[in-house]
N, C-alpha and C positions, 0 to 999 in steps of 0.2 A: 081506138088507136089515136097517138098525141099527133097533132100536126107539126115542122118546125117552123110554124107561121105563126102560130099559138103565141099570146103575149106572157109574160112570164108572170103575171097576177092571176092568181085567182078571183074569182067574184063571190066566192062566199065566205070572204073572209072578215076579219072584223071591220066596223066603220064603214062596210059597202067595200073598199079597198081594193082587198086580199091582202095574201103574203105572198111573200117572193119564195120562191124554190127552196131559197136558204133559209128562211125563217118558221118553211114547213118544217125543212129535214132536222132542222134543230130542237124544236117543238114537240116532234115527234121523238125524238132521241134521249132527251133529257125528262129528268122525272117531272112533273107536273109544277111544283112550286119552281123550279130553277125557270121552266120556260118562261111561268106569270112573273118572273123575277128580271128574267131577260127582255123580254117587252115593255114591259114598265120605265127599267133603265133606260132602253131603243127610243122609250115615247120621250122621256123626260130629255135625252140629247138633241139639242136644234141646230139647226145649219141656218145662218142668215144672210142673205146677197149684200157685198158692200156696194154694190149698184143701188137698186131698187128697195132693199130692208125685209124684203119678202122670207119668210123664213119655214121651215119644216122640219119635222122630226126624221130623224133616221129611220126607224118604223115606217115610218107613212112612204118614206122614198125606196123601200124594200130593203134596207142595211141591217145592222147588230153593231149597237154600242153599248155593251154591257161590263159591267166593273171599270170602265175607263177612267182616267183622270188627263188633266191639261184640255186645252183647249187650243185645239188643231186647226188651222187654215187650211183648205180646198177649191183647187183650181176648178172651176163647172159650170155649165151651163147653168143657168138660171131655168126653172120652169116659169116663173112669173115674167120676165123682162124679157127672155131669151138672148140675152145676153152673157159671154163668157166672162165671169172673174171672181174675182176670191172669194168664197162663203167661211165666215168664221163661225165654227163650232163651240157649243156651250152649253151648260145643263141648268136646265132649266127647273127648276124643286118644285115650282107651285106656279099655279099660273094665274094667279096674282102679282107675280114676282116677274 
């Protein structure tokens, strides 16, 4: 039986990580290609702190950015700086690039 103390990651999920709740139930929902299609996109969207430059993927923070376009400002706590302020969003193709 779950605790509600329980953190919302899993540990056997990919990268060491997990997923979030929501990235299981959608995973689990959707046909196989749509999932490896919706995480790919989740990896390839970053969020970057205009504080400190520190930046993450939607995936890795437990979200779904898949099929999106524009590139959206959010008000948030930094996990790098722990400081609050605007992380601009943006898709990242290659990472190289």
């Amino acid at each position: 039986m779950k605790s509600y103390n329980e953190p919302h990651l899993s540990k056997n999920g990919p990268d060491g990580h997990g997923m979030s709740w929501i990235q299981r139930f959608f995973k689990a929902i959707f046909p196989t290609s749509w999932g490896e299609s919706m995480e790919t996109d989740s990896r390839a969207w970053k969020l970057r702190c205009n504080g400190c430059s520190f930046e993450q993927s939607f995936w890795h923070m437990g979200g779904i950015r898949w099929k999106a376009y524009g590139n959206q400002s959010n008000y948030m706590k930094c996990k790098s700086c722990g400081e609050r302020s605007w992380h601009q969003a943006y898709k990242k193709e290659h990472d190289g690039v």
